[in-house]
Every structure is written in C-alpha cells, then in structure tokens.
DSSP file (Angstrom, degrees, kcal/mol; ACC not computed):
  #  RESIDUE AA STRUCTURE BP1 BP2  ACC     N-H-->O    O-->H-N    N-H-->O    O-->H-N    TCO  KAPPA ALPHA  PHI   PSI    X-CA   Y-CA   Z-CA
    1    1 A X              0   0    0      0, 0.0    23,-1.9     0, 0.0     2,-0.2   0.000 360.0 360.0 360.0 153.3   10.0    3.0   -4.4
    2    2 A X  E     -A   23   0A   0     21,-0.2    62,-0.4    22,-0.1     2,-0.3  -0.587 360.0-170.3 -90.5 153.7    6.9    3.2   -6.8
    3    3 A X  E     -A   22   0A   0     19,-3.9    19,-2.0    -2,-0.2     2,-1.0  -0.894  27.9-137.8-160.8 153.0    3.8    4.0   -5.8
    4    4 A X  E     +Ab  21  65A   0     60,-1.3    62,-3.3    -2,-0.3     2,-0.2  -0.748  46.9 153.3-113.0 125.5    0.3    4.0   -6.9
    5    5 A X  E     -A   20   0A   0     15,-2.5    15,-3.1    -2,-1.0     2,-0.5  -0.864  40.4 -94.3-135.8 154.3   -1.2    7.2   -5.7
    6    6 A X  E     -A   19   0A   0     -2,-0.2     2,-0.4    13,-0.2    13,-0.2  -0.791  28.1-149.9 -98.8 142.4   -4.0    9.9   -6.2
    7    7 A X  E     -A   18   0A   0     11,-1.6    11,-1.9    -2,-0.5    22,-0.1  -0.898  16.2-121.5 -98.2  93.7   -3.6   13.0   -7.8
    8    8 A X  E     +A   17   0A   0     -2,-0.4     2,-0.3     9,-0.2     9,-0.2  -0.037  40.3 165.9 -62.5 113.3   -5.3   16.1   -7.1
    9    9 A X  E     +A   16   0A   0      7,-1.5     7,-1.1    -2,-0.1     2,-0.1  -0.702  30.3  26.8-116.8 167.9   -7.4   17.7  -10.1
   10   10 A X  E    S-A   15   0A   0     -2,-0.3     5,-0.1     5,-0.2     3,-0.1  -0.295  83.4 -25.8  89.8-154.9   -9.9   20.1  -10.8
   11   11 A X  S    S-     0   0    0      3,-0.5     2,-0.4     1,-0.1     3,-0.2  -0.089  75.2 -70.2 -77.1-152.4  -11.0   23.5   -9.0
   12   12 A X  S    S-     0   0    0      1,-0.2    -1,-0.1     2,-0.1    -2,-0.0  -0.697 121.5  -1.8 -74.5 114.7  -11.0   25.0   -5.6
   13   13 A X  S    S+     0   0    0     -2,-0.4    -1,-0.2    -3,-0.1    -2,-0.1   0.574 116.6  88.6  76.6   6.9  -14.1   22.5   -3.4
   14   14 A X        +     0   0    0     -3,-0.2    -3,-0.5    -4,-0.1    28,-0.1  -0.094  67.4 177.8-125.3  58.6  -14.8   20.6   -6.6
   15   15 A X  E     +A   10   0A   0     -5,-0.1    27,-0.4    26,-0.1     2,-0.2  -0.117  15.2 160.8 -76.3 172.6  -12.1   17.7   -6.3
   16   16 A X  E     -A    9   0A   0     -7,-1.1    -7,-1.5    24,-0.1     2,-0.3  -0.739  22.5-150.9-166.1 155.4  -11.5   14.7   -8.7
   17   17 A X  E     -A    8   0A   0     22,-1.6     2,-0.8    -2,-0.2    -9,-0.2  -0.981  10.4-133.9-143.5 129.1   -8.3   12.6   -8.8
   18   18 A X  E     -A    7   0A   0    -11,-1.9   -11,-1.6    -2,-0.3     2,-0.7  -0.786  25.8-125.5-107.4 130.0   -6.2   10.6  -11.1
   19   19 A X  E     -AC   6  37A   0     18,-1.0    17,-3.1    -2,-0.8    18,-0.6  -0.537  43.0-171.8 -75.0 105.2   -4.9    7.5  -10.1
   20   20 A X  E     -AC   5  35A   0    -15,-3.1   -15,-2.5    -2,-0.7     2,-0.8  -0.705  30.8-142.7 -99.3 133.2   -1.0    7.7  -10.6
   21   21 A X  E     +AC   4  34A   0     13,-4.5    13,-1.3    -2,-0.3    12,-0.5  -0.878  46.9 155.1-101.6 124.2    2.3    5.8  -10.6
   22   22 A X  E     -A    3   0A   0    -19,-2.0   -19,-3.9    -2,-0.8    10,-0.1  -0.788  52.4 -85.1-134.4 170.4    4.6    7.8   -9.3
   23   23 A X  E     -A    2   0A   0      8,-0.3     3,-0.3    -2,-0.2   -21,-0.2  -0.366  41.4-135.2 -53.1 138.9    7.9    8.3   -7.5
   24   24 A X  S    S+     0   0    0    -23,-1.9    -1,-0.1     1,-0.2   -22,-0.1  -0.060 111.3  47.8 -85.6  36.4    7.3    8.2   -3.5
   25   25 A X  S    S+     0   0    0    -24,-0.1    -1,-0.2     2,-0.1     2,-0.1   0.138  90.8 100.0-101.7 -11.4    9.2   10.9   -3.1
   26   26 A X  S    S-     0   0    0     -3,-0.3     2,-0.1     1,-0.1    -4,-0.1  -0.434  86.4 -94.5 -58.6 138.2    7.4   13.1   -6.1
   27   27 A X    >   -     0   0    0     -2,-0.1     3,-2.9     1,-0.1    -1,-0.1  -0.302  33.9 -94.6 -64.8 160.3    5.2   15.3   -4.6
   28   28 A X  T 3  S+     0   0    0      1,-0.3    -1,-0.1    -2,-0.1    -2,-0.1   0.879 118.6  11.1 -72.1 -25.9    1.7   14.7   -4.1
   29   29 A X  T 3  S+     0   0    0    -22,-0.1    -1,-0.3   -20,-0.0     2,-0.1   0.043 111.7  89.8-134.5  45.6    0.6   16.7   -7.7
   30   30 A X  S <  S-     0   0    0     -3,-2.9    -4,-0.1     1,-0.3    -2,-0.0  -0.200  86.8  -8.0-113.8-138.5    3.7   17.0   -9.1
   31   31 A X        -     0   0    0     -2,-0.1     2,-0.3    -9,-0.0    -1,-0.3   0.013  60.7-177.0 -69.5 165.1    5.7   14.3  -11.6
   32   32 A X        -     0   0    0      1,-0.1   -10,-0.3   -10,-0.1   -11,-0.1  -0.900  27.0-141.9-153.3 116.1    4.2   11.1  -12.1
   33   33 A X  S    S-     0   0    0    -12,-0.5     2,-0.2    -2,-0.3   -11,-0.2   0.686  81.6  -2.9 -23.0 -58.0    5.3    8.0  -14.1
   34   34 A X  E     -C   21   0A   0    -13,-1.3   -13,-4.5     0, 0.0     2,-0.6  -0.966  60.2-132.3-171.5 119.3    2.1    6.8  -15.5
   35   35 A X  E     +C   20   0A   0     -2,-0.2   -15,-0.2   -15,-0.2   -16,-0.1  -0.890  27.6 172.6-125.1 114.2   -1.6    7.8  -15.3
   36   36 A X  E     -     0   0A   0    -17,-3.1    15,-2.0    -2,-0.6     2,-0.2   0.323  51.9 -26.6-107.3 -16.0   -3.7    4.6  -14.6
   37   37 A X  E     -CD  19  50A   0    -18,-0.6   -18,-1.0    13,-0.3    13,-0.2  -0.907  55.2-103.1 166.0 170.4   -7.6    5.8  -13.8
   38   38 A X  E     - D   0  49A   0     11,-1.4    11,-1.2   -20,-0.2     2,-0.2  -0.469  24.3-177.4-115.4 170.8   -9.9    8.5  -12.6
   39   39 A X  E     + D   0  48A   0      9,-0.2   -22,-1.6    -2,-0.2     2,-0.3  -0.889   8.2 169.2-172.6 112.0  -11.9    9.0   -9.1
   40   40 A X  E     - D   0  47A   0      7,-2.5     7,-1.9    -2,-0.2     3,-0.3  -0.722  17.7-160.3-156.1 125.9  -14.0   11.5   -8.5
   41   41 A X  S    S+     0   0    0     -2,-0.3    -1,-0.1     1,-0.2   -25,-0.1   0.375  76.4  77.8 -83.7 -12.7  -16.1   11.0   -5.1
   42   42 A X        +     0   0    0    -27,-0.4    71,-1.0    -3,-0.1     2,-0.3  -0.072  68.3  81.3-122.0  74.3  -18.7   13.4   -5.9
   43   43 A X  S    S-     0   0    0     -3,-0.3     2,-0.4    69,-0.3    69,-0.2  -0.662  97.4 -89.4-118.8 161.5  -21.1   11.7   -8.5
   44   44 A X  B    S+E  109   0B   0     65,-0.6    65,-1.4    -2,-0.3    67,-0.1  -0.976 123.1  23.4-133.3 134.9  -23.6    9.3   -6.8
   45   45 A X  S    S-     0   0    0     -2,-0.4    -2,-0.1    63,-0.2     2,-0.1   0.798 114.5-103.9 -12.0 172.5  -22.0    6.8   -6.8
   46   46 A X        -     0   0    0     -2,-0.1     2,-0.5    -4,-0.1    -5,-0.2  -0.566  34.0-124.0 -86.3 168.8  -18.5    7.8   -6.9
   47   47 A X  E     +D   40   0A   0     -7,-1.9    -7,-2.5    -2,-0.1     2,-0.4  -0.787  32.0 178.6-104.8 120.6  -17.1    7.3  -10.3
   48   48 A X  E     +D   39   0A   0     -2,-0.5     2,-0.6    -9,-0.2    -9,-0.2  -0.937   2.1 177.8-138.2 134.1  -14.0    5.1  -10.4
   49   49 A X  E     +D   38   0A   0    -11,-1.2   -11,-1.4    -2,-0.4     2,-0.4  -0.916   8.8 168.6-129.9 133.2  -12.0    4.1  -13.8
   50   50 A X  E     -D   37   0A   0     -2,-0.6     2,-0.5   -13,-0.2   -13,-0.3  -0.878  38.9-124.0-140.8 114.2   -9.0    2.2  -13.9
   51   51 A X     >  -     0   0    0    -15,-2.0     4,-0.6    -2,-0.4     3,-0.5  -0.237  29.2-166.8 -69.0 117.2   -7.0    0.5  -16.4
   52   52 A X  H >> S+     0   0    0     -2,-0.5     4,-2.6     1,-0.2     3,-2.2   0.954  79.0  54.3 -53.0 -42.9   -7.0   -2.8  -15.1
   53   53 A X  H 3> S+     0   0    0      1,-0.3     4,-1.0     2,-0.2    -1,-0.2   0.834 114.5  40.1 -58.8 -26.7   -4.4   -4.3  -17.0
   54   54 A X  H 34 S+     0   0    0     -3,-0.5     4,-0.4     2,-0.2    -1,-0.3   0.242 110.6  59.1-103.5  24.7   -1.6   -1.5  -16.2
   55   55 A X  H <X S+     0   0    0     -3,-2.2     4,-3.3    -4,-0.6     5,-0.2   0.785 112.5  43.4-100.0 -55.5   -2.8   -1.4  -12.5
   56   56 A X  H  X S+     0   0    0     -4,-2.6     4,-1.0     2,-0.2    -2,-0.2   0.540 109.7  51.1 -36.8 -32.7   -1.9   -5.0  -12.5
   57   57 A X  H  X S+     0   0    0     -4,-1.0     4,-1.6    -5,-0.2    -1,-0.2   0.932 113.1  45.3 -70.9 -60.8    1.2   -4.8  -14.3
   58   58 A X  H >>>S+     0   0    0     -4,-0.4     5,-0.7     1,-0.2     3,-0.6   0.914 115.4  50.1 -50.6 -46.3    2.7   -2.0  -11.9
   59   59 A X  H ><5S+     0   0    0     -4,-3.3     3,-1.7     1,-0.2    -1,-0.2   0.942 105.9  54.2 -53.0 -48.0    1.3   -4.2   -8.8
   60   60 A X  H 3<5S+     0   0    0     -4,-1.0    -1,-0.2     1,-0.3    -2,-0.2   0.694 109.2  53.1 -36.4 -46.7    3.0   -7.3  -10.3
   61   61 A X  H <<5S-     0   0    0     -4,-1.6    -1,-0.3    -3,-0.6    -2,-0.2   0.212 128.3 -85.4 -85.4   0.9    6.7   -5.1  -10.3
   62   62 A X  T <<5S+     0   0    0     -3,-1.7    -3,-0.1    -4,-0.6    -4,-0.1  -0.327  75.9 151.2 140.6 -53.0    6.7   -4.1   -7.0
   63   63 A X      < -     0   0    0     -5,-0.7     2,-0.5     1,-0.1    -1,-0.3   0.490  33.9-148.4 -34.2 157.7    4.5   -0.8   -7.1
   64   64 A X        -     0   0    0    -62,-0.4   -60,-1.3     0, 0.0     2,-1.2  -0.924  14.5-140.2-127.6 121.3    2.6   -0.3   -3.2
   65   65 A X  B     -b    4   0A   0     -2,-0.5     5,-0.3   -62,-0.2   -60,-0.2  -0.693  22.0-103.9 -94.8 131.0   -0.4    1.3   -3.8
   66   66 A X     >  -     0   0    0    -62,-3.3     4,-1.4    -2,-1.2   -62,-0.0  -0.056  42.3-101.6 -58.1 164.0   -1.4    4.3   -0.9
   67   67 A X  H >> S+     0   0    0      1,-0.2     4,-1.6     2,-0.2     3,-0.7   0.993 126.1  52.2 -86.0 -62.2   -4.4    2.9    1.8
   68   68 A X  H >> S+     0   0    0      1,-0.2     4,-1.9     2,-0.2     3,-0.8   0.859 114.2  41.8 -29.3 -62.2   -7.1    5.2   -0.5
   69   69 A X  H 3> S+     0   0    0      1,-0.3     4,-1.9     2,-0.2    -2,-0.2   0.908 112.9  51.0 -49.1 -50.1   -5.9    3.6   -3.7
   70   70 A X  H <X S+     0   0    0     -4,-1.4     4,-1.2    -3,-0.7    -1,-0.3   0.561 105.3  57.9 -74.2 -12.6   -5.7    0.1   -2.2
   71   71 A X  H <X S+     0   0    0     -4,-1.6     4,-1.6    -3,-0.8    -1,-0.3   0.933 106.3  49.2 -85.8 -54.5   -9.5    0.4   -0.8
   72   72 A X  H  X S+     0   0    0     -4,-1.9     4,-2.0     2,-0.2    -2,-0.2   0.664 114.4  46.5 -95.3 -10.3  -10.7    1.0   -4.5
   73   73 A X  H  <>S+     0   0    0     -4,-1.9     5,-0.7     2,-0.2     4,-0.3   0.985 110.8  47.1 -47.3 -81.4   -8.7   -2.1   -5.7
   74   74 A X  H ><5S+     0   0    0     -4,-1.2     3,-1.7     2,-0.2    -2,-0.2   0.692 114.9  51.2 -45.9 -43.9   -9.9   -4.1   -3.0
   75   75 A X  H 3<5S+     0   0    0     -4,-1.6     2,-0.6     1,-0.3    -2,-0.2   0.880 115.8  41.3 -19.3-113.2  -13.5   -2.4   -4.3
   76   76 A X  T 3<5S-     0   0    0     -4,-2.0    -1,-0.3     1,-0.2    -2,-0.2   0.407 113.7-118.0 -30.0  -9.0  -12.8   -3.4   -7.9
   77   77 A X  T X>5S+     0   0    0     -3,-1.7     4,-1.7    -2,-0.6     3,-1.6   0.407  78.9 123.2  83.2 -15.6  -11.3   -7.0   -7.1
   78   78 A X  H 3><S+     0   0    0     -5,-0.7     4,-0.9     1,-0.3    -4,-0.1   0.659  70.7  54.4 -74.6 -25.7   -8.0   -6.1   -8.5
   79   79 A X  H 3> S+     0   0    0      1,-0.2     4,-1.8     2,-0.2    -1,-0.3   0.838 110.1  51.9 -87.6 -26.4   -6.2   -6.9   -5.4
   80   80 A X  H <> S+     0   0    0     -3,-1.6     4,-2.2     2,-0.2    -2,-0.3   0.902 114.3  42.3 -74.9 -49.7   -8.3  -10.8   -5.8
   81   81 A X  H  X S+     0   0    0     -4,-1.7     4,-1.1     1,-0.3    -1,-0.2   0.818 106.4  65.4 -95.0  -4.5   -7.0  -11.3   -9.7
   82   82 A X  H  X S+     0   0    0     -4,-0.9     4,-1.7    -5,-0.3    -1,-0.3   0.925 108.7  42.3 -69.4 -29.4   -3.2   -9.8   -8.4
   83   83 A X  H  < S+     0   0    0     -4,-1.8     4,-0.2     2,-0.2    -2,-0.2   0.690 117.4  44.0 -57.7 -24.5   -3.2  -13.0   -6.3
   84   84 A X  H  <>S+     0   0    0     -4,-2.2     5,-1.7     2,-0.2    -1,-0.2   0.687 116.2  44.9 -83.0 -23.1   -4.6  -14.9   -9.2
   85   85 A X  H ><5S+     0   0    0     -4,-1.1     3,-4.1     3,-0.3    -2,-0.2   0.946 111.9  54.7 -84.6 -58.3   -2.1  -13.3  -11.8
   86   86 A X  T 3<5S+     0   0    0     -4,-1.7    -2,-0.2     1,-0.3    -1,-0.1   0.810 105.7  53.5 -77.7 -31.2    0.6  -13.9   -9.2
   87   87 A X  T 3 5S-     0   0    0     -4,-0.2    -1,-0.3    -5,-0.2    -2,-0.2   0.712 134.6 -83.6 -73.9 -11.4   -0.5  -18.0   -9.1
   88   88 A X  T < 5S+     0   0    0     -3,-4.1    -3,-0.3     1,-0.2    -2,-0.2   0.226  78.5 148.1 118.8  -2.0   -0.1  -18.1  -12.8
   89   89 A X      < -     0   0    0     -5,-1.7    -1,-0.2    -4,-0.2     3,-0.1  -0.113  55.8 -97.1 -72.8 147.5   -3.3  -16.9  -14.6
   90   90 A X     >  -     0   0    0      1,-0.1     4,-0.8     2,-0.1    -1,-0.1  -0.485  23.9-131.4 -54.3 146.4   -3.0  -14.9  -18.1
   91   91 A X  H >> S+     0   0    0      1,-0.2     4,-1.1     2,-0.1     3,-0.5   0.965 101.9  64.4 -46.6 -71.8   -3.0  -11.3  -17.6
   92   92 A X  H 34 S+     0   0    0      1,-0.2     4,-0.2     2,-0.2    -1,-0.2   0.515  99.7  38.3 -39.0 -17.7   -5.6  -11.5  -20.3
   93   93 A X  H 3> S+     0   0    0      2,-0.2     4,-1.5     3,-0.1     5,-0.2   0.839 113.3  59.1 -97.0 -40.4   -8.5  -13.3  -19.2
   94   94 A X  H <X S+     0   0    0     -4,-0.8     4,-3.2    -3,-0.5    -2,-0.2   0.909 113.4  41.4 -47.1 -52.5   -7.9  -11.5  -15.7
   95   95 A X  H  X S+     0   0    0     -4,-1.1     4,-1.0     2,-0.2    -1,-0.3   0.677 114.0  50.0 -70.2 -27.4   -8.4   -8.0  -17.9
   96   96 A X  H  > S+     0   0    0     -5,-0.5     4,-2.8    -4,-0.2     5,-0.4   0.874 114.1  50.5 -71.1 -84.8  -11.4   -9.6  -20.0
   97   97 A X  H >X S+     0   0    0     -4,-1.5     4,-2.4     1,-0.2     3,-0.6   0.739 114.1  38.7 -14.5 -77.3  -12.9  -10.6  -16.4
   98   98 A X  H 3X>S+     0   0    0     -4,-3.2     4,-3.4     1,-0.2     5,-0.6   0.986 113.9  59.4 -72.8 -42.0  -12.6   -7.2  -14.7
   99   99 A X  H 3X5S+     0   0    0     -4,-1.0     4,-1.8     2,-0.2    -1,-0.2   0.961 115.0  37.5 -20.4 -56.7  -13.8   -5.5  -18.3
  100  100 A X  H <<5S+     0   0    0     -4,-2.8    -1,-0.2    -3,-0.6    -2,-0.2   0.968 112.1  53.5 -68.7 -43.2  -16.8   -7.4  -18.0
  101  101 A X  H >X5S+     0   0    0     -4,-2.4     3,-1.4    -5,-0.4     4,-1.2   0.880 113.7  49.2 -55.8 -53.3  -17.2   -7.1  -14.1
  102  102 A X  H 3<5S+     0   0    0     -4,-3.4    -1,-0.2     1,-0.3    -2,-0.2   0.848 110.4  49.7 -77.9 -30.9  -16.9   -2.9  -14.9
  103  103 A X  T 3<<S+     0   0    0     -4,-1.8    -1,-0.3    -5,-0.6    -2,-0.2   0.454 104.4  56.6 -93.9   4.3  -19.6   -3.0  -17.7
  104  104 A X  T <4 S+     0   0    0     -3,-1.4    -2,-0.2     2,-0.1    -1,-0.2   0.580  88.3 102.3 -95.6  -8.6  -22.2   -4.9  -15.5
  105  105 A X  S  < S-     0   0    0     -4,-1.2     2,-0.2    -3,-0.1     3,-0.0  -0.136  90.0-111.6 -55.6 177.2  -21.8   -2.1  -13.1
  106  106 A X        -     0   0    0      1,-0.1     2,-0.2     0, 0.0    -2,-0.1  -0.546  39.7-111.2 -89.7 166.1  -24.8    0.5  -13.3
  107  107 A X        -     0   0    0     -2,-0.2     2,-0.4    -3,-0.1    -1,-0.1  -0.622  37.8-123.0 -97.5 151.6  -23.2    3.9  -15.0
  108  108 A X        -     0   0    0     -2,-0.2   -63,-0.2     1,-0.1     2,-0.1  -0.827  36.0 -82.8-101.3 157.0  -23.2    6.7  -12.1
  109  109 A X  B     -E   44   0B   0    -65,-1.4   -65,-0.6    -2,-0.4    -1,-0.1  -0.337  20.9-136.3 -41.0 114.7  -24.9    9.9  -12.6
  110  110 A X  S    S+     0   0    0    -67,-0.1     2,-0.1    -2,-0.1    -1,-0.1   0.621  81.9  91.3 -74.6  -4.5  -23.4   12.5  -14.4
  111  111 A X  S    S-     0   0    0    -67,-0.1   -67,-0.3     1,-0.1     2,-0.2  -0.120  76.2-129.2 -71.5 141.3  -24.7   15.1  -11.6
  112  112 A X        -     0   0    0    -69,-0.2   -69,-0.3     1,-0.1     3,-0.2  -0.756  16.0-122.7 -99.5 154.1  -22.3   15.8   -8.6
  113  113 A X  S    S+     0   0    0    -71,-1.0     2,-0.5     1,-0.2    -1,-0.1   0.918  99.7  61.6 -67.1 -40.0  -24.0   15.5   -4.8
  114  114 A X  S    S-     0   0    0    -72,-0.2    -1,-0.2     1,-0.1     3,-0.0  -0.896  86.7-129.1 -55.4  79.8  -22.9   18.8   -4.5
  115  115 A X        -     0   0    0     -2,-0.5    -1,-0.1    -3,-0.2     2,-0.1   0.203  35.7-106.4  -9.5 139.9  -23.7   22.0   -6.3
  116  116 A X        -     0   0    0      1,-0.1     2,-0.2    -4,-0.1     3,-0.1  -0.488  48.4 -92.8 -65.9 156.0  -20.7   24.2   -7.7
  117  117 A X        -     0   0    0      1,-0.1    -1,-0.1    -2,-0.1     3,-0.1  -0.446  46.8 -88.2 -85.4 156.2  -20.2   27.0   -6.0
  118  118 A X        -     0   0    0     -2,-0.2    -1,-0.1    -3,-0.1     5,-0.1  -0.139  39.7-105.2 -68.3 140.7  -21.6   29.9   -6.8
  119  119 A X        -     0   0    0      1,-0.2    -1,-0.0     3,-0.1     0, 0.0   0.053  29.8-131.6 -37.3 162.1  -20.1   32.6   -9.4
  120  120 A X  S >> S+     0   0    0      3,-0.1     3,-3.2     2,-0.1     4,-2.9   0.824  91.8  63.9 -80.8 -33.3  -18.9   35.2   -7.5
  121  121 A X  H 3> S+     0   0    0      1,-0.3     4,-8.7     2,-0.2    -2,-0.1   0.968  98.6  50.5 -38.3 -59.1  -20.6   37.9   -9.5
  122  122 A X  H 34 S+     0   0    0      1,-0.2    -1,-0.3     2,-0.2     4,-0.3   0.153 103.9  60.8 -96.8  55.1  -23.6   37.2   -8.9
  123  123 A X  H <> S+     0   0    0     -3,-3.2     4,-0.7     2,-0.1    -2,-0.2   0.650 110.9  40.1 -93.6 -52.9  -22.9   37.1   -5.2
  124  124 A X  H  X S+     0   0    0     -4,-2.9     4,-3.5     2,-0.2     3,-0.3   0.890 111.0  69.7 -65.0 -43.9  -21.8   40.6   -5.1
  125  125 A X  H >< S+     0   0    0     -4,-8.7     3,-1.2    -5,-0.3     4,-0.4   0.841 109.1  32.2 -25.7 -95.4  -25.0   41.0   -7.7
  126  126 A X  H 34 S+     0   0    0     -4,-0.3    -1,-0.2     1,-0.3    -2,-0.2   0.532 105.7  73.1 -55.9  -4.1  -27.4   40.3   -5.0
  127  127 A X  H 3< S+     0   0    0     -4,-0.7    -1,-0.3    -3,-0.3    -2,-0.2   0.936 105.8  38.5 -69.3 -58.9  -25.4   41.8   -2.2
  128  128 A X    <<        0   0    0     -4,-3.5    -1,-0.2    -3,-1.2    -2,-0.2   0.420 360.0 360.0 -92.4  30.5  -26.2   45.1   -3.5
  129  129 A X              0   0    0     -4,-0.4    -1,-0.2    -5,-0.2    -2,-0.1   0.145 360.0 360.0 -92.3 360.0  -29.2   45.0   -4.5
C-alpha cells in the first residue's frame, strides 16, 4: 500500500519534514516514491507547501495519507477538492483554486519560535572562564 507520509529532515531539535509518497513498509526516512511538499512546525505560523496537483493525483490512485498528513490536507482543503475531483471536476481548475487559496495566505515568518541551539564551543567557552 502507498502512503503519503512525513519525512524527517534537518538537525538534531531543529525538525522540518517532507511530505512523501512512499512504500508503507519503507521506513520512516528511508526510500520514498515521490516528494510532494514541505512542513516545518517551527515558523510562526507553521510553514506548509504542497503540490496540490500531485497530492491529488496520488489521493485519486489509492494513496492513504498518515493522520499528521491528513490534518494538513483537511487544513489546505485538499481533502474538500478530492471529493470534488472524485465527482467529476478538472484537476485543473481544482489546482488553479488551491494556487490561488495558498497565495491569499499571509507568508509566515522566516524566524523559527525557537532559537538554535547553542554552538557547543562557546558553551565550553564560557564554562571556563
């Protein structure tokens, strides 16, 4: 079975994820069919980008997208214009729609809620000091 799932990227405490179609037996950051959008939860707001049209195609064929993934659909509407695609609507105007719907959001802030963690150097700096 397919599934559209997140994929863990970046360092150690500073995650961000891409939203993947993968195998459901692939492991969780291992091989991956297709890589569909970004997430990363700590921008205020969180940052989510998703190409509608091939989140929609994969939904269309069967894929089951994991409960996280399927919350930021339902979020975006996606899961609204897979019922509408699935009733007969073009793909295209459904992907024009959410295009437009993603560029009247406001752009989130390129600033994380959370600080990076600190170098290590200059931890040990000021330790002996």
């Amino acid at each position: 079975m397919v599934r559209i799932r997140l994929r863990r990227v970046g360092s150690k405490k500073q995650p961000s994820y891409r939203i993947v179609v993968a195998d459901s037996e692939a492991p969780r950051d291992g091989r991956y069919i297709e890589r569909i959008g970004f997430y990363n939860p700590r921008t205020e707001p969180e940052t989510i980008e998703l190409n509608e049209g091939r989140a929609l195609y994969w939904l269309s064929v069967g894929a089951q997208p994991s409960e996280p993934v399927a919350h930021m659909l339902k979020k975006l509407g996606t899961l609204d214009r897979l019922a509408r695609l699935r009733k007969g609507e073009p793909l295209e105007k459904l992907v024009e729609e959410a295009n437009a719907a993603r560029a009247a959001l406001p752009k989130p802030s390129p600033k994380t809620r959370r600080p990076a963690p600190a170098a290590k150097s200059a931890l040990f700096d000021s330790a002996s000091e």
